[in-house]
N, C-alpha and C positions, 0 to 999 in steps of 0.2 A: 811504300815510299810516299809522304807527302804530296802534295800538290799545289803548282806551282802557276802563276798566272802573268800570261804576257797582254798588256794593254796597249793597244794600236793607236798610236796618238800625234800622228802626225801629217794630218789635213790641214786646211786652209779654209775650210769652212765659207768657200764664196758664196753660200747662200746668205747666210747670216751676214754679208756688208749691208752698212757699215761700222754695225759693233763691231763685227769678228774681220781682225786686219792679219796680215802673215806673222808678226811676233805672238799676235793673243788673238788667234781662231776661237770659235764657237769653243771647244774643247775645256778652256782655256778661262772662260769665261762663267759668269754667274749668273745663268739667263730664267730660268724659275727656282724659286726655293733660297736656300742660303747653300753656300756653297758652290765654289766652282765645278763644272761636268767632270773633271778628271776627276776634281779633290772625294766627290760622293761616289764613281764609281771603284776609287782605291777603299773607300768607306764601306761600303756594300760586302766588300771581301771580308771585314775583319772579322766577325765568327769563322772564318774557311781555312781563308789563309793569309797569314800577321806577313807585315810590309818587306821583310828580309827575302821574301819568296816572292816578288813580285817585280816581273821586269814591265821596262817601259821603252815602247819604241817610238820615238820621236826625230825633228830634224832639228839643225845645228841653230833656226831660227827661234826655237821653243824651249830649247835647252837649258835653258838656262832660268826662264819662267817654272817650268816644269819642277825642276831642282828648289825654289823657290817655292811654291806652293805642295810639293810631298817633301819636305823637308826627311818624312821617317823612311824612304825610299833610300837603300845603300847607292852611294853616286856609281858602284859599277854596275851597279841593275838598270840604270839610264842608257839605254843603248841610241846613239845617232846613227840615225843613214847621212850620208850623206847628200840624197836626192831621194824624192820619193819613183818607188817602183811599183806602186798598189799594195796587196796585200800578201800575195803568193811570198813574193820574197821576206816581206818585212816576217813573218810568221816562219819561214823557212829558216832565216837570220834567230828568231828565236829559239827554235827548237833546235838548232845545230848550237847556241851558246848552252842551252839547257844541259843536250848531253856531257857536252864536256867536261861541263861545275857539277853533276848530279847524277847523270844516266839517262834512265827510260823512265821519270817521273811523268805524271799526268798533268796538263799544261791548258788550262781554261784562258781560254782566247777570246776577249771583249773589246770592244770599242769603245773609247771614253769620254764620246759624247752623247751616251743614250740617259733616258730620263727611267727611273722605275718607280713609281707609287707606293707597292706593295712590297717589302723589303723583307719578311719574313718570308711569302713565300718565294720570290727569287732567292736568298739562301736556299730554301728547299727543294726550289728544280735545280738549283745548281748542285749541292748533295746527291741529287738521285744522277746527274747527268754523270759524275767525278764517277760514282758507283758504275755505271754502264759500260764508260770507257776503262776502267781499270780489269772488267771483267769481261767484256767482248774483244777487245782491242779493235774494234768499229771508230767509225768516223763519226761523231757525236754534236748537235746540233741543238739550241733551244727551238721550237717554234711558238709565235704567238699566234694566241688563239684570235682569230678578224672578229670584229664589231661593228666593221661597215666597209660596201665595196672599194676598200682603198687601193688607189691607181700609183700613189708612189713609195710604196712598196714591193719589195719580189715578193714568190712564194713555193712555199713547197708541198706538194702531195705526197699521203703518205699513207700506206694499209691499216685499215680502223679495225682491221678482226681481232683477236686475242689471237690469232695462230701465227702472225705475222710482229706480236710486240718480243720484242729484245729479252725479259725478265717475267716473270708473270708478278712480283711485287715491284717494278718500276715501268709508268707509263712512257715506256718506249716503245718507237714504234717502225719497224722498216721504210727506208722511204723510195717515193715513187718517180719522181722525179722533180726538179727544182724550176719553176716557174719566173721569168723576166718580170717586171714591172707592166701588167697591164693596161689594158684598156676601160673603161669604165661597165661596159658592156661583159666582158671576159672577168671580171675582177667581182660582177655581181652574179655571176656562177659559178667561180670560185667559193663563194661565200654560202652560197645555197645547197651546193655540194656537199659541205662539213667534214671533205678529206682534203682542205686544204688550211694551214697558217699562214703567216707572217713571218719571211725569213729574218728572222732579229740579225743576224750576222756575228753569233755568239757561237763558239766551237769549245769542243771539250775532244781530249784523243791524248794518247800518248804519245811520248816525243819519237818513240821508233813509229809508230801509225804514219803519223803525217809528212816522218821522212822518209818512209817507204811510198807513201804516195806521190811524193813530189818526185823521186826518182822514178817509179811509175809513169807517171802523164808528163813530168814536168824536166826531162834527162837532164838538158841544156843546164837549168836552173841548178838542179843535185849539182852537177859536176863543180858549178864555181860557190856552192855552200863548201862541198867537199874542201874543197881549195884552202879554201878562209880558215876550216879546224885548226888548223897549228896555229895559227897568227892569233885565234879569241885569248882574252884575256893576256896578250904580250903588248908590247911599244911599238911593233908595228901592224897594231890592227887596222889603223885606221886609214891606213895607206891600202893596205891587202883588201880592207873593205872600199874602200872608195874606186880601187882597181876591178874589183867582183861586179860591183854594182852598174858598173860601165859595161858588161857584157850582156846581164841582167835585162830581160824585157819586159815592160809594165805587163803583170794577168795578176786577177785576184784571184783566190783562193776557190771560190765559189768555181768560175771559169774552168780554171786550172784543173780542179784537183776532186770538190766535192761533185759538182755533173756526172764525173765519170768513174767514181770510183764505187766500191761493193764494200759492204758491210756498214750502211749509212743507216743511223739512226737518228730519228727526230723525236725530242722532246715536248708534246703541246703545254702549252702552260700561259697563264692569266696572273698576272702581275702589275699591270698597271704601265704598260711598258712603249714608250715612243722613242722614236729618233732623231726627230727633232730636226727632218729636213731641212726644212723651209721656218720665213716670221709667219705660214700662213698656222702652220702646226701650232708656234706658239701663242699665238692669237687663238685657235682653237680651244686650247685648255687651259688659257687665261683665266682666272675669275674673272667675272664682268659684271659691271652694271642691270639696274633694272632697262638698259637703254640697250642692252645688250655692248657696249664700252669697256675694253681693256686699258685702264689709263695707270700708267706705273707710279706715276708721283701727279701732289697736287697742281692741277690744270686751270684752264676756262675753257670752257666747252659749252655750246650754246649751237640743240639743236642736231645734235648729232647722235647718230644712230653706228650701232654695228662697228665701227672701229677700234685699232689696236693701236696706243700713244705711246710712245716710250721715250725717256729724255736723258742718256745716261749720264749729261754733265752734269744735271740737277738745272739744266737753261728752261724757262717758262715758257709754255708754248699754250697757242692758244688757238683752238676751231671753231668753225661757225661753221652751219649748216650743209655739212659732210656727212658720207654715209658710207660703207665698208672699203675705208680706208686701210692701211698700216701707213703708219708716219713712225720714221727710228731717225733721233735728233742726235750727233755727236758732237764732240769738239768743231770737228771741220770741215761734216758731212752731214748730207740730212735726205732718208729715203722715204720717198713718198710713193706709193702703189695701191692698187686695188687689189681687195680681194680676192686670191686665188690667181695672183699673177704675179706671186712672190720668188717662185722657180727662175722668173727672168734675173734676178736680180744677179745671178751668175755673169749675164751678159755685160753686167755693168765693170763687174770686177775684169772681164777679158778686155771690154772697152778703155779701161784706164792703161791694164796693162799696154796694149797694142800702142797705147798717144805716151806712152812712157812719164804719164803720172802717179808715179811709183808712190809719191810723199801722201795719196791714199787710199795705199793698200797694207 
């Protein structure tokens, strides 16, 4: 049987304010390269798998962008929650649609706002992962391979002997247990160790695997997927879904289901691969200046060291003698931070929320 890919795309992206607002998150957005994050990771699939096998889970707020920029996505592969519940369900949500249209296909599971460099070989570990899962029926994982002690990131540990990999022709590998986002201390022997990745947050499994595991760990959850089968793909799904989801309690999948389950395999793989947290990320792997200056369009700048400009209405901005800044200019916002303290900028988007100035978020 083919294989079939469900796209997680429906966050809010508060780190990214104030480009990324709740109609057009980070996701949504065209933040390096050409091309928006969903539109190049729907892009990334086509040697695997062509757009008719390709669902997308988003909310009622994105829906409609969404639909608009994968134009070649079938509008019933558009799946809304109607609230976000994290990951557990939204993946649960696709794999109980999966069976129904299909069966027990194999179901590569990505997030559609990570960035990859290297697009040959990510087709390639994603090949070798589709192969893993189709012939273990294991829990199946990319990991990236660390480059530096990064703190926000999770991580996973995993057996390096040959007696412990999944295939002896695919580098898979048993894993050992999945690691929180570190400390900078914790994160630099991780990295020294060389039995540890970067959890990309990218699954590959079969549609009976992972809904055998969520009835497993996750009963509560199964029961009201259970529920939903008859209603997928009728007129009143969306009632049956919006009733399910109110039972439903936010866990992701990682939480849920990968911590404590058996038969987990991890992928290491080097790709070129971020996530694209934070502006501090983007600022990272900016091109820059001999000044060390990420500046997006043409500026005045005078004196300035280490900063990342960006001006998405095309409005002229202008610096003088600043140094590891991020300045992000919008319509009718403009964020100004120091380096390495772009993680806050979440507080901003709670901050607006709480004084109910909705008009920008």
């Amino acid at each position: 049987m083919e294989p079939y890919a469900l796209i997680i795309a429906g966050g809010v992206g508060a780190r990214f304010w104030p480009r990324s607002r709740e109609h057009t998150p980070k996701q949504l957005l065209e933040i390096i390269g050409h091309g928006t994050m969903i539109q190049n990771t729907v892009y990334r699939l086509d040697p695997i798998i062509p757009r008719e096998r390709i669902l997308i889970v988003t909310n009622a707020l994105q829906a409609e962008e969404v639909e608009r920029q994968l134009p070649q996505i079938p509008p019933e592969n558009i799946i809304i929650e109607p609230f976000g519940r994290n990951t557990a369900p939204a993946i649960g949500l696709g794999a109980e649609i999966l069976k129904k249209r299909v069966g027990d296909a194999v179901m590569v599971v990505l997030p559609a706002d990570h960035l990859v460099h290297d697009i040959t070989a990510f087709q390639e570990t994603l090949k070798n992962a589709i192969s893993v899962a189709t012939e273990s029926r294991g829990f199946v994982t990319v990991g990236v391979t660390p480059t530096r002690p990064e703190t926000g990131y999770g991580y996973i540990q995993y057996h390096r002997n040959d007696e412990h990999r999944a295939y002896t022709d695919e580098d898979a590998y048993k894993v050992v247990t999945f690691a929180e986002k570190p400390n900078l201390e914790t994160a630099q022997r991780f990295l020294e160790s060389g039995d540890f990745v970067w959890n990309s947050g990218m699954f590959i499994w079969r549609v009976s695997t992972i809904l055998n595991g969520i009835a497993d760990h996750l009963p509560e959850l199964a029961e009201e997927l259970d529920r939903l089968e008859e209603h997928i793909d009728t007129d009143g799904f969306s009632e049956a879904l919006e009733n399910a989801y109110g039972e439903m309690r936010p866990i992701s999948v990682d939480y849920g289901v990968m911590e404590k389950a058996d038969d987990r395999y991890v992928i290491p793989a080097d790709f070129g691969w971020n996530d694209l947290g934070s502006w501090d990320e983007v600022a990272r792997i900016f091109p820059k200046d001999e000044d060390g200056n990420a500046i997006e369009k043409e500026m005045f700048v005078k004196d300035v060291r280490n900063c990342h400009i960006s001006s998405a209405n095309g409005r002229f901005v202008a610096a003088i003698g600043v140094e590891d800044l991020i300045i992000i200019d919008t319509d009718d916002a403009v964020l100004i931070c120091r380096k390495g303290q772009s993680q806050g900028v979440k507080e901003v988007v709670d901050f607006l929320r709480k004084k109910g100035m909705t008009q920008y978020l």
